[in-house]
VOBA-1610 file (N, C-alpha, C; in pm, whole numbers, padded with zeros to 5 digits, always signed):
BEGIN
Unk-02856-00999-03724Unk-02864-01056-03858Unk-03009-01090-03888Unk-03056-01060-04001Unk-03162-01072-04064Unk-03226-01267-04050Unk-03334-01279-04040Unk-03402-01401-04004Unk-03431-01433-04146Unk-03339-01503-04223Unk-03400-01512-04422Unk-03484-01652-04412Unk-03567-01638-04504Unk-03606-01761-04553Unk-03512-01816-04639Unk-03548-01989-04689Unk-03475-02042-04761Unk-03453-01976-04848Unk-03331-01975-04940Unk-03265-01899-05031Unk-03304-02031-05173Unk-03415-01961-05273Unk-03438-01998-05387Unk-03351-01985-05526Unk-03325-02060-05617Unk-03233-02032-05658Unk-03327-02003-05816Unk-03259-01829-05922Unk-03390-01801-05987Unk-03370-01888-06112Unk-03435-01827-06203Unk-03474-01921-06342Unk-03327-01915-06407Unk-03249-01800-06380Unk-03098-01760-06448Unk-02978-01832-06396Unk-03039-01866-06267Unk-02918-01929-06190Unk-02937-02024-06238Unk-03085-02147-06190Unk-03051-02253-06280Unk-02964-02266-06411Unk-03052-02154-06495Unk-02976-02181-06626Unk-02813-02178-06616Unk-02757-02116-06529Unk-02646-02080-06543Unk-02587-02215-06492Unk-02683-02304-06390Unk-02597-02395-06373Unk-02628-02483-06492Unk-02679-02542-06557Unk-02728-02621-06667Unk-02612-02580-06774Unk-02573-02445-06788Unk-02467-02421-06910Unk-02325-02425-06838Unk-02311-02467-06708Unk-02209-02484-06685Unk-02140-02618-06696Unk-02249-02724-06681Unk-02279-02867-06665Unk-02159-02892-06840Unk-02335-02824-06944Unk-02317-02879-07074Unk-02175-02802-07127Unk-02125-02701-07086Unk-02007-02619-07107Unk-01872-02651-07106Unk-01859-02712-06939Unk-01766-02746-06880Unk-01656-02632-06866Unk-01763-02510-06829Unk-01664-02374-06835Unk-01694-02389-06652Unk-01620-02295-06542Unk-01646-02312-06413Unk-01731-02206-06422Unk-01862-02207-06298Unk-01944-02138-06263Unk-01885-02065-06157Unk-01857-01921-06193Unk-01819-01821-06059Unk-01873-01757-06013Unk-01925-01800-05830Unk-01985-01660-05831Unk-01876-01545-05759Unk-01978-01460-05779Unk-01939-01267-05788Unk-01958-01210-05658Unk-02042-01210-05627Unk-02116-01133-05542Unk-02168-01184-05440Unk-02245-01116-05315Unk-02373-01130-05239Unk-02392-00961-05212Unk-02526-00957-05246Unk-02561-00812-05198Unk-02687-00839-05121Unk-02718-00712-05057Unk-02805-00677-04962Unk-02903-00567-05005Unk-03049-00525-04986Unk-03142-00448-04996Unk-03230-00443-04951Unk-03328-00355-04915Unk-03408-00323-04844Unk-03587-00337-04932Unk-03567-00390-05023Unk-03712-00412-05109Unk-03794-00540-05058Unk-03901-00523-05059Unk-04027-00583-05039Unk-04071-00664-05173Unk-04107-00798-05139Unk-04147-00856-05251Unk-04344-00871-05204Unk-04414-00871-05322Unk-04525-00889-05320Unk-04620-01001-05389Unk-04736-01062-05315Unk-04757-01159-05300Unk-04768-01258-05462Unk-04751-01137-05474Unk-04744-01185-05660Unk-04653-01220-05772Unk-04529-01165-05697Unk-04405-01161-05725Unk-04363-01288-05685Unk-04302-01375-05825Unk-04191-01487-05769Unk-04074-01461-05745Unk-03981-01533-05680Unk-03868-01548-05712Unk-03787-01575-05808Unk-03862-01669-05882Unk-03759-01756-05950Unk-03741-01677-06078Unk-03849-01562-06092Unk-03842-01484-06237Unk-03742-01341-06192Unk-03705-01321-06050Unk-03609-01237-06051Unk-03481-01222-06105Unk-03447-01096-06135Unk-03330-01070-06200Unk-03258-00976-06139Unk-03325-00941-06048Unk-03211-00855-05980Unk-03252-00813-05847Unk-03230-00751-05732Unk-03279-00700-05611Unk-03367-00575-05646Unk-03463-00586-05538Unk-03535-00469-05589Unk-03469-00342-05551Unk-03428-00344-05429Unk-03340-00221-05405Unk-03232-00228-05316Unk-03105-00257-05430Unk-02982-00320-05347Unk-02899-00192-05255Unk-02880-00225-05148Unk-02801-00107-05060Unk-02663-00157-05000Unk-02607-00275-05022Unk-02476-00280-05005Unk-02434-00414-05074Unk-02328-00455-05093Unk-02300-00551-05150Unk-02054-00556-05122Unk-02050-00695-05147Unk-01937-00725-05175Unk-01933-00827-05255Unk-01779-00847-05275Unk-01750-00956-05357Unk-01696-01079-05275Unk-01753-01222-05340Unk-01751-01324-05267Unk-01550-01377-05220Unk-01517-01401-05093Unk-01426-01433-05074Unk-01329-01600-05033Unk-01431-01654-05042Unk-01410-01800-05042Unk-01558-01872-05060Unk-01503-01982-05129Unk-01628-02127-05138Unk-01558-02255-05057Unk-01632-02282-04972Unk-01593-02407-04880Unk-01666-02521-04915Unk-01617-02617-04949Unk-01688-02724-05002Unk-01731-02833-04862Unk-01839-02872-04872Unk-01891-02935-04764Unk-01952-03089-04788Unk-01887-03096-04857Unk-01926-03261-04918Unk-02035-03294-05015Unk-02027-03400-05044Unk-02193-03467-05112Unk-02246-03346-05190Unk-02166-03267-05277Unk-02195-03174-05386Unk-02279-03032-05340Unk-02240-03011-05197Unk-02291-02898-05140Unk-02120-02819-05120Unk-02167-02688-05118Unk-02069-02575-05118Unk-02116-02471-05022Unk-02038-02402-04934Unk-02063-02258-04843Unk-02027-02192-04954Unk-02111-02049-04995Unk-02027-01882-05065Unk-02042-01774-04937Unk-01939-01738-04910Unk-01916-01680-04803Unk-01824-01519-04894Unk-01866-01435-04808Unk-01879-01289-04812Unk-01902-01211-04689Unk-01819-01101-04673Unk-01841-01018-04592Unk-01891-00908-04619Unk-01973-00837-04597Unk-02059-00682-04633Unk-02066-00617-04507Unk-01981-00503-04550Unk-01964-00388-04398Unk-02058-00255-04501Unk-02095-00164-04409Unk-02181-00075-04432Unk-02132+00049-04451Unk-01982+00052-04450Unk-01887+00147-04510Unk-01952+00235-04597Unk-01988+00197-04714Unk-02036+00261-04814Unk-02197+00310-04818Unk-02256+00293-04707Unk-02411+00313-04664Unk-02416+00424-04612Unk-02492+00548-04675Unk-02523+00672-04628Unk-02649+00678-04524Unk-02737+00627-04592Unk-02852+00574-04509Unk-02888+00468-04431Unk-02912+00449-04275Unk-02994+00324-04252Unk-03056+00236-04334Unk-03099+00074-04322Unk-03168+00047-04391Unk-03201-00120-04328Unk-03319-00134-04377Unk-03332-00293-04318Unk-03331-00426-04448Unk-03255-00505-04389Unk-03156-00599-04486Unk-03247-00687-04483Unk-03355-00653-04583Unk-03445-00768-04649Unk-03403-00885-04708Unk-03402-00850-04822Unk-03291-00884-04940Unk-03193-00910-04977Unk-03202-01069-04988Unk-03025-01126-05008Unk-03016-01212-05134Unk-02920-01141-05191Unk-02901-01224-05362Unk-02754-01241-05374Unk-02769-01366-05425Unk-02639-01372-05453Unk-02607-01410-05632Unk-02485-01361-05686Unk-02460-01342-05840Unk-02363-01426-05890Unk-02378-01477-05997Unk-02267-01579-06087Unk-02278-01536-06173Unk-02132-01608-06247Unk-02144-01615-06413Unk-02091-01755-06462Unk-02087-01786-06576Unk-02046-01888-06648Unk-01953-01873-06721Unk-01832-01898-06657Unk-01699-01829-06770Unk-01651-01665-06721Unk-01554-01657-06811Unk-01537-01496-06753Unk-01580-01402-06832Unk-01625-01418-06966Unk-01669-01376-07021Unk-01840-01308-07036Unk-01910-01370-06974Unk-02062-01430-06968Unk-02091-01279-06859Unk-02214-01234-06873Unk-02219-01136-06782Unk-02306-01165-06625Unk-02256-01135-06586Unk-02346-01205-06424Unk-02479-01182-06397Unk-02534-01297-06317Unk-02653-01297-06297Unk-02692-01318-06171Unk-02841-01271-06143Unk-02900-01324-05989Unk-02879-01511-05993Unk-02840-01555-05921Unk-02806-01674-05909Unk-02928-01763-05821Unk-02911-01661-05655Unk-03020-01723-05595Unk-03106-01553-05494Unk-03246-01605-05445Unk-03245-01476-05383Unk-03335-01558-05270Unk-03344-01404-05159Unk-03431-01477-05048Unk-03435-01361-04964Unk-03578-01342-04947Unk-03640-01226-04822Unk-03665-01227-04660Unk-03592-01171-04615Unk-03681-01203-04468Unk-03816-01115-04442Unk-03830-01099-04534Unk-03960-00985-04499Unk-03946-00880-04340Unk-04056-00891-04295Unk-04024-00836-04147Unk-03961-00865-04043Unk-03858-00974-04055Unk-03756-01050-04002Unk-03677-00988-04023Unk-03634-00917-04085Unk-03506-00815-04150Unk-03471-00728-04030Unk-03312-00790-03978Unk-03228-00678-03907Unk-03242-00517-03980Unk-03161-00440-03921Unk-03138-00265-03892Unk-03006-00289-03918Unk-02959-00238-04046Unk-02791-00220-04110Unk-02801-00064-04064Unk-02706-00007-04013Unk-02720+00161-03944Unk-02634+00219-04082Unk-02656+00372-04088Unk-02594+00428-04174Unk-02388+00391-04113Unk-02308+00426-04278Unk-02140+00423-04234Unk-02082+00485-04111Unk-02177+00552-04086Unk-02078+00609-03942Unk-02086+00579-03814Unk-02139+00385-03866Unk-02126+00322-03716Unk-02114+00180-03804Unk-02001+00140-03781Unk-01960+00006-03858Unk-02017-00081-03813Unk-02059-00155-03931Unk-02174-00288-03868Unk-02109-00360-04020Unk-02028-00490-03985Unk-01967-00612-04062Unk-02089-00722-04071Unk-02109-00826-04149Unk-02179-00899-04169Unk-02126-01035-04253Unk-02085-01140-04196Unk-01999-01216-04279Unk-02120-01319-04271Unk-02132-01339-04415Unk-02267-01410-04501Unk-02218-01552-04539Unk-02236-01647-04490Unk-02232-01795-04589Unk-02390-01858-04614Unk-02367-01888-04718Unk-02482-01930-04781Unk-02428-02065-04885Unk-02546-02146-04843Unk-02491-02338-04894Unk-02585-02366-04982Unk-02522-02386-05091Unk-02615-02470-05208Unk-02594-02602-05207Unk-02664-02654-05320Unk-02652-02813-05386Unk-02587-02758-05541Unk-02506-02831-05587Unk-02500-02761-05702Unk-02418-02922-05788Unk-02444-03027-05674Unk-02410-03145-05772Unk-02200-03160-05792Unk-02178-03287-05779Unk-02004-03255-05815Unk-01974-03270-05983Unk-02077-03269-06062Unk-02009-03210-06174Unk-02003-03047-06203Unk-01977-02981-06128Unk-01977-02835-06163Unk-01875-02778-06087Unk-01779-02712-06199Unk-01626-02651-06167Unk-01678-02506-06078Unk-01605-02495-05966Unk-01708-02420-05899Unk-01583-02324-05860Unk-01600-02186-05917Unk-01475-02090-05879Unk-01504-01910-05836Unk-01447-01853-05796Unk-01423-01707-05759Unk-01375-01663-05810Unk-01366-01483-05838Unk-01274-01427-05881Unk-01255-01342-05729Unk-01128-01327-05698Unk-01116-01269-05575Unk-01098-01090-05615Unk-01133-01041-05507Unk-01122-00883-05569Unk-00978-00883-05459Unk-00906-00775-05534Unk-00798-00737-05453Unk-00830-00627-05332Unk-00939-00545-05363Unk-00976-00461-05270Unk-01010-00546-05092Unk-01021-00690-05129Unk-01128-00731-04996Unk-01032-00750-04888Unk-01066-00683-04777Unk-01016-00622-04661Unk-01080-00838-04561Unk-00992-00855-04481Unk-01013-00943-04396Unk-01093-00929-04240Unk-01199-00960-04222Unk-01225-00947-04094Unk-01160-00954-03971Unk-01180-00889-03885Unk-01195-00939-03741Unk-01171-01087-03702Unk-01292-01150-03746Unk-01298-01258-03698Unk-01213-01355-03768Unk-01220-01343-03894Unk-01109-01439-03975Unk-00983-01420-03943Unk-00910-01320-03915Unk-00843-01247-03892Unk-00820-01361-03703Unk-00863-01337-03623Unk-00840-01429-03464Unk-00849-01569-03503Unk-00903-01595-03619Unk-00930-01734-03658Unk-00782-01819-03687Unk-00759-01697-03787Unk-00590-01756-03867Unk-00478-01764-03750Unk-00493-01613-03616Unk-00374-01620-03599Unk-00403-01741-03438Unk-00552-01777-03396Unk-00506-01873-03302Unk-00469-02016-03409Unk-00447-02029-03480Unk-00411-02137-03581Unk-00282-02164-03499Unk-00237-02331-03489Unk-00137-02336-03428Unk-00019-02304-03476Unk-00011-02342-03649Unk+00101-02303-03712Unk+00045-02182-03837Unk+00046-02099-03775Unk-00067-02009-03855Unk+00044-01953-03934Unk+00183-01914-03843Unk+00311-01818-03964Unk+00421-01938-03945Unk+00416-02064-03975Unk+00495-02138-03966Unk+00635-02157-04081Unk+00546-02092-04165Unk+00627-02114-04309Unk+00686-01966-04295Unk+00682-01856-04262Unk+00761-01743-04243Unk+00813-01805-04135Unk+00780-01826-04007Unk+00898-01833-03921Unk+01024-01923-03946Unk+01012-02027-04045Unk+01091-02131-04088Unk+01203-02035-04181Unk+01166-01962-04268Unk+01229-01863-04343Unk+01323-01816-04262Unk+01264-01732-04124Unk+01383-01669-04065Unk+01482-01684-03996Unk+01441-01840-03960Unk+01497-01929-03825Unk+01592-02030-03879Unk+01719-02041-03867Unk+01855-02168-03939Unk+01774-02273-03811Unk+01696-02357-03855Unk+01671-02455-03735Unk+01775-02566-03749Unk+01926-02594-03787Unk+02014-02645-03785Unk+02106-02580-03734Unk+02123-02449-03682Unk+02221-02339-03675Unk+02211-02402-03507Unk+02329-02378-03449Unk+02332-02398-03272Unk+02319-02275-03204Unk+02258-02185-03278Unk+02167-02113-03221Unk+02011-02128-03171Unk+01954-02220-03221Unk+01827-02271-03228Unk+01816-02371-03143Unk+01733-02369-03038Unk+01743-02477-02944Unk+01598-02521-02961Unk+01607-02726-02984Unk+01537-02796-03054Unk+01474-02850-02940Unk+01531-02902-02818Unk+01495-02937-02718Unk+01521-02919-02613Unk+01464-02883-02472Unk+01499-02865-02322Unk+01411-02963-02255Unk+01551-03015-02161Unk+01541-03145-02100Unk+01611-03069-01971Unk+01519-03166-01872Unk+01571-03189-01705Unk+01688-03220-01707Unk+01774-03186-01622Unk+01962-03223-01638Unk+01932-03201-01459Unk+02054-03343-01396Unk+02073-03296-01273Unk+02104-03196-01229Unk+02194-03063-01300Unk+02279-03002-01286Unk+02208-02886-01357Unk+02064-02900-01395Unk+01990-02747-01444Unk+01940-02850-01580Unk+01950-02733-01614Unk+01833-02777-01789Unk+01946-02799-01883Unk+01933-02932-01929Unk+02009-02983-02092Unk+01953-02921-02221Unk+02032-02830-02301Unk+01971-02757-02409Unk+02016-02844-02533Unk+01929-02906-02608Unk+01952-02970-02721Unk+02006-02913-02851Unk+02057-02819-02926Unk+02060-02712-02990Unk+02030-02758-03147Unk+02040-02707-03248Unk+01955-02720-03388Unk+02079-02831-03455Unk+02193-02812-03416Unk+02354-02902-03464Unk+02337-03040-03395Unk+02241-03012-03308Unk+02248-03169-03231Unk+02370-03152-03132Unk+02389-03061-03107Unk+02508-03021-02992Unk+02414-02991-02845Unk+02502-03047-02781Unk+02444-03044-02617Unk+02512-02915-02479Unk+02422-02843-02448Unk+02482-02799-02373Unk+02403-02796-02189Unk+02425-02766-02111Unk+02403-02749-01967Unk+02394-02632-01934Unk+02281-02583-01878Unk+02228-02475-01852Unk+02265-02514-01653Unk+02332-02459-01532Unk+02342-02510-01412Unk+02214-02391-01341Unk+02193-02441-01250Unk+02117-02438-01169Unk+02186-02311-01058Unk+02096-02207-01034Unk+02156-02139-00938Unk+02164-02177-00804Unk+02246-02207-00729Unk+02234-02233-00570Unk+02227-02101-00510Unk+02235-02146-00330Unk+02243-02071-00260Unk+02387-01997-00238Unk+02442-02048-00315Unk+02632-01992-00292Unk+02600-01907-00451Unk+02522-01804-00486Unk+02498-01741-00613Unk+02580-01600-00587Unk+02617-01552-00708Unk+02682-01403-00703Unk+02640-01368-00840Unk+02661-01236-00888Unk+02581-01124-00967Unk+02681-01185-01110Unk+02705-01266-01073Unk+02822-01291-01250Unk+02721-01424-01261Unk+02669-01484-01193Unk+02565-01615-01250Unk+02476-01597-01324Unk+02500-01503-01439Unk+02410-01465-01598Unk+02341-01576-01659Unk+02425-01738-01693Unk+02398-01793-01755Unk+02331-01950-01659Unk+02353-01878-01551Unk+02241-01986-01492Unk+02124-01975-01446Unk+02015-02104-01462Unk+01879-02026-01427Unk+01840-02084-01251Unk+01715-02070-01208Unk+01680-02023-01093Unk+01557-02217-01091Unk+01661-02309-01024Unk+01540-02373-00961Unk+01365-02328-00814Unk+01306-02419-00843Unk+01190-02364-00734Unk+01285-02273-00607Unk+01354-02399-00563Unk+01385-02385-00418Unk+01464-02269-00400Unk+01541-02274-00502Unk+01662-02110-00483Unk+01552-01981-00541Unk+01460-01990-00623Unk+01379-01876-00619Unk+01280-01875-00508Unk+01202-02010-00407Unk+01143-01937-00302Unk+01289-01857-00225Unk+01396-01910-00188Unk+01495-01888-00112Unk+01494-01722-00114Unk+01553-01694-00280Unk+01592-01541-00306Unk+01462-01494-00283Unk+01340-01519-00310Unk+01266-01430-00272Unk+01202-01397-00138Unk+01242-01498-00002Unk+01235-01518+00102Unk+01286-01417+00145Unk+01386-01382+00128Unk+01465-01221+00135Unk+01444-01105+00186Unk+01289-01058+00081Unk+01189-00973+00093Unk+01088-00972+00089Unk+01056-01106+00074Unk+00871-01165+00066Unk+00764-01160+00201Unk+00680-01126+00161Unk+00567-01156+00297Unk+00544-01354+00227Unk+00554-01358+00385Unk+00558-01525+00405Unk+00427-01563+00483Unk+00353-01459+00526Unk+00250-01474+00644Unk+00131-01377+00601Unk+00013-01381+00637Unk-00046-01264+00648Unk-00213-01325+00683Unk-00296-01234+00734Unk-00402-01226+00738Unk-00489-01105+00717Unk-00542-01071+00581Unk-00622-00945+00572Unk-00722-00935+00582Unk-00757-00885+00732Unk-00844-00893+00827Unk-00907-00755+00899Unk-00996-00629+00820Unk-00973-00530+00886Unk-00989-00523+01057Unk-01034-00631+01136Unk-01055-00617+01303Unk-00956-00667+01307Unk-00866-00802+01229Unk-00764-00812+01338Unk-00666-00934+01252Unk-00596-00793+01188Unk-00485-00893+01031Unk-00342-00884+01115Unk-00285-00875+01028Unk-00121-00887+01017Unk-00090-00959+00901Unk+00032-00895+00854Unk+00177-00913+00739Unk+00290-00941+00778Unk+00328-01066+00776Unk+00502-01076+00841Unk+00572-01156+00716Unk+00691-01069+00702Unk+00776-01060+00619Unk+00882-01178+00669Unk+00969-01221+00570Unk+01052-01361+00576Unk+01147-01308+00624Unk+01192-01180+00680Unk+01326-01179+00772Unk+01246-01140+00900Unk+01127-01194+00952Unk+01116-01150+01046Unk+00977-01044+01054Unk+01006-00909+00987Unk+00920-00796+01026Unk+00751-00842+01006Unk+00714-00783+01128Unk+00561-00767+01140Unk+00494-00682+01165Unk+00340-00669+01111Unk+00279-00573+01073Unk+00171-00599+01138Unk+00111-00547+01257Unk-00029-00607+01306Unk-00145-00517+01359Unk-00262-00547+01302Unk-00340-00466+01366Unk-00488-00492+01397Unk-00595-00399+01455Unk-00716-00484+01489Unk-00821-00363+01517Unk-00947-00397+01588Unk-00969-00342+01629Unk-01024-00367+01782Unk-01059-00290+01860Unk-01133-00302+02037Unk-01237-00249+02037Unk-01341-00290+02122Unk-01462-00202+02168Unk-01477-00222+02330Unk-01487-00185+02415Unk-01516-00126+02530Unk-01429-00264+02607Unk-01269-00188+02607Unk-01176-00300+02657Unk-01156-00185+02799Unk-01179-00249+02914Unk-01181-00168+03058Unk-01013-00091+03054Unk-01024+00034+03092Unk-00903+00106+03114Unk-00780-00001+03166Unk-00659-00023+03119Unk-00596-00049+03171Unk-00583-00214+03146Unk-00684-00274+03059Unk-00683-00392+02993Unk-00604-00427+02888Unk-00581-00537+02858Unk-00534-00638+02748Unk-00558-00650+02680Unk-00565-00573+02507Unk-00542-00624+02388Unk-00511-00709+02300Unk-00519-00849+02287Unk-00459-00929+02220Unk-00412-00920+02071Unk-00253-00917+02043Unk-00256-00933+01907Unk-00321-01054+01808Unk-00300-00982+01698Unk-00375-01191+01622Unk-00296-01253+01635Unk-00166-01219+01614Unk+00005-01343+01634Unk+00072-01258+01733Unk+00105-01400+01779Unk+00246-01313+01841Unk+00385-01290+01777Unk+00440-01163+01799Unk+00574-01138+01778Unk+00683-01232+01802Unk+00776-01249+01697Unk+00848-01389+01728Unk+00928-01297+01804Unk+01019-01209+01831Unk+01086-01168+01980Unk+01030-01040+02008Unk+01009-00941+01963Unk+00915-00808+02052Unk+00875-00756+01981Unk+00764-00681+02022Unk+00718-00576+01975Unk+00741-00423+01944Unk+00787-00352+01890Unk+00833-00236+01876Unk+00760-00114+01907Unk+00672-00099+01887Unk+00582-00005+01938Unk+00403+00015+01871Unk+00319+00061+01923Unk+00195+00043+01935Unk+00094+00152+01926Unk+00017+00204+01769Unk-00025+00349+01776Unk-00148+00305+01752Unk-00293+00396+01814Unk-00391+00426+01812Unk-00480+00513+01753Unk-00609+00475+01736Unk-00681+00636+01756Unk-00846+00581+01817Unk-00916+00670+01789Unk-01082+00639+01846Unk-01152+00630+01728Unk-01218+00563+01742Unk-01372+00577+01630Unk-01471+00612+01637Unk-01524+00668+01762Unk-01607+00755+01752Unk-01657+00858+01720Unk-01748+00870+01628Unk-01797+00919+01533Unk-01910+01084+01581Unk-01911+01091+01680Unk-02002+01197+01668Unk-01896+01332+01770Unk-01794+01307+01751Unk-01715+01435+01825Unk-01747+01466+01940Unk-01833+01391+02023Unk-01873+01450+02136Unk-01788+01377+02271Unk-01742+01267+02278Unk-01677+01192+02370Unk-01576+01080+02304Unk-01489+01148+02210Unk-01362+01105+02156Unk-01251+01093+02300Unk-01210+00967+02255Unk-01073+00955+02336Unk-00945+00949+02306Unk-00823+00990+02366Unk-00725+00972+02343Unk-00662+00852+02412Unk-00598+00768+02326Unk-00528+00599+02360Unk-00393+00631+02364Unk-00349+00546+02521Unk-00224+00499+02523Unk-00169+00389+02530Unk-00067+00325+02485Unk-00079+00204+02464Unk+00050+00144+02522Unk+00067+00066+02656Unk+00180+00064+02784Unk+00188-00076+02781Unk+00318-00145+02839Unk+00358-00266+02893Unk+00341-00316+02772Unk+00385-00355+02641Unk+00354-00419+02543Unk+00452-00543+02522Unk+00380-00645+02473Unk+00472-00761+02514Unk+00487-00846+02353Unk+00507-00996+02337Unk+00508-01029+02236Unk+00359-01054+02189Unk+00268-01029+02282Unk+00093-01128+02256Unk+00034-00971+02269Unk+00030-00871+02345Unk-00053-00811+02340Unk-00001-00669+02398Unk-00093-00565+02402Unk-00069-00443+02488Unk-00201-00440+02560Unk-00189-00340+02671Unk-00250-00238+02764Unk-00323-00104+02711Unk-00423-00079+02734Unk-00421+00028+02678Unk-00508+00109+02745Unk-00517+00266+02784Unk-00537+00364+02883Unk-00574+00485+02791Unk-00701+00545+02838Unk-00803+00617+02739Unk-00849+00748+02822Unk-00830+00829+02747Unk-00903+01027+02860Unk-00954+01093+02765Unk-01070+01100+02778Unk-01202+01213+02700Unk-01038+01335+02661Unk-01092+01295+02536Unk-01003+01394+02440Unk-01052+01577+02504Unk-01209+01576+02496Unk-01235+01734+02537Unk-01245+01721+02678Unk-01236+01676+02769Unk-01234+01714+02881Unk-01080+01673+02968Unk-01013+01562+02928Unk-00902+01542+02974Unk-00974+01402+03094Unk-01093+01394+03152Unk-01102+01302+03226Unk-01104+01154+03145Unk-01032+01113+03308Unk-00975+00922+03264Unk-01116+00898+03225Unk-01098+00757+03144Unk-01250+00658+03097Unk-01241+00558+03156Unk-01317+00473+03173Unk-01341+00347+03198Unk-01372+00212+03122Unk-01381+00278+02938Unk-01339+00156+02903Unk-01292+00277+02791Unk-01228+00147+02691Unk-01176+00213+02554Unk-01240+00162+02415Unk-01260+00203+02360Unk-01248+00159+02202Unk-01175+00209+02080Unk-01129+00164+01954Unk-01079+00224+01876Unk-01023+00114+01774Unk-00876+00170+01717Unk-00821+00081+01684Unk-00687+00094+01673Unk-00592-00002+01629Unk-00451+00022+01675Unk-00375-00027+01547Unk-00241+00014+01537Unk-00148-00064+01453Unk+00016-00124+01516Unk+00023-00200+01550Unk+00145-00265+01582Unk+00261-00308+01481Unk+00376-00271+01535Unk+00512-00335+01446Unk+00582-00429+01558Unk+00654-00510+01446Unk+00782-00572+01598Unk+00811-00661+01463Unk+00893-00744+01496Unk+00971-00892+01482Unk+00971-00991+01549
//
């Protein structure tokens, strides 16, 4: 966004506010547009009448009043309609007096070489403009809204985090007296108390551990959902690539690690032990240059650990120590 200087208000705007005063017709503004013209050192403001070279513009979509006879005019200008790049010098904004009265530069203001880069339409660039006057609380201060004006983005996330943003449609669709509509949920010994829109009470029960596939209308305290999901849940684990394990709530375990130069015929320790045995125990080598790979066997395996026995893959002779890594199952 363009760096503007204060926004001057010209000799027309005044006037326009002065005949709105003595009138008592409302002052509307129209517009804010944008252009890319240069003012020179000779050039006032206040005798302007128009932009020197306007390149986009909309029509104003709300005035927010901000107290003590100051007002926001707020406008959005997207570049939709911009064939060419251009840098957004130039900001004027337009009123009239009545609806009749033909509009005028109201106020204007340059950033000179402060002026953002608006890109040509075929890269959308939005710009939502407020700009705050003084304009005093005797002056009827109004818009004409265009029907064309499209809502931002941002106004647009604004309305709908609003807490009751569709409150008055949802009220439309909803009998909030109907005992279909539930007004309140309350703790009940026996599950959740549903308050309903009739002021009728009902009991929602609690699933236990004595549950079967027809318990539709009851819901799931903590304890019966860790329970049911105890079932098939991992209850344990450590993910550890040298030396994890996963054990599941009926039991099953998943363990594995790695070794480096454990003497032929040595002890492996698992990370846990197996709550009753181990099931069986697979390997391989990690050595990396193909030249003295081993093959692992893995004997006497207990609930804490295995054995494990290693022979030069290309030659077939025993080793004297092992390395690698392993994966274990059991319960």
């Amino acid at each position: 966004m363009s760096n503007y200087n204060k926004i001057i208000p010209t000799l027309a705007g005044s006037n326009l506010l002065v005949e709105a005063i003595k009138s008592k017709k409302p002052l509307i503004f129209t517009r804010i547009a944008l252009g890319d013209g240069t003012l020179t050192e000779s050039e006032s403001i206040e005798n302007l009448t128009a932009l020197k070279h306007p390149m986009a513009q909309n029509t104003v979509q709300s005035i927010n009043s901000r107290g003590n006879g100051e007002i926001d005019v707020v406008a959005t200008i997207s570049n939709a309609s911009v064939t060419s790049g251009f840098y957004a010098r130039e900001l004027g904004v337009f009123a009239k007096v009545g609806d009749t009265v033909t509009e005028k530069l109201f106020a204007y203001t340059n950033a000179g070489a402060q002026a953002s880069y608006t890109p040509a339409g075929t890269s959308l660039d939005e710009k939502l403009i407020t700009v705050t006057f003084y304009i005093g609380n005797d002056v009827n201060v109004k818009i004409n809204l265009n029907s064309q004006l499209y809502i931002t983005q941002a106004a647009l996330d604004a309305h709908n985090s609003a807490t009751n943003a569709h409150q008055d449609a949802f009220n439309k669709k909803l009998d909030v007296t109907s005992n279909q509509y539930a007004k309140a949920i309350a703790k009940h010994n026996q599950g959740l108390q549903v308050t309903k829109g009739d002021n009728s009470q009902e009991v929602i029960n609690f699933i236990t551990s004595n549950y079967s596939d027809s318990d539709t209308n009851k819901v799931l305290n903590l304890g019966s959902l860790k329970s049911l999901l105890g079932q098939g849940a991992i209850v344990a684990s450590k993910l550890d690539a040298n030396a994890g394990f996963v054990k599941f709530a009926n039991g099953f375990t998943i363990q594995w690690g790695a070794f480096n130069n454990v003497p032929i015929g040595g002890t492996i320790s698992f990370p846990v032990s197996f709550d009753t045995t181990c099931f069986a125990v697979v390997g391989n080598d990690v050595n990396g240059n193909n030249t003295d790979n081993q093959v692992h066997s893995f004997r006497e395996h207990t609930r804490t650990g295995v054995k494990v026995y290693s022979q030069a893959a290309r030659d077939g002779l025993n080793k004297t120590s092992a390395w690698g890594r392993y994966i274990a199952v059991g319960n």
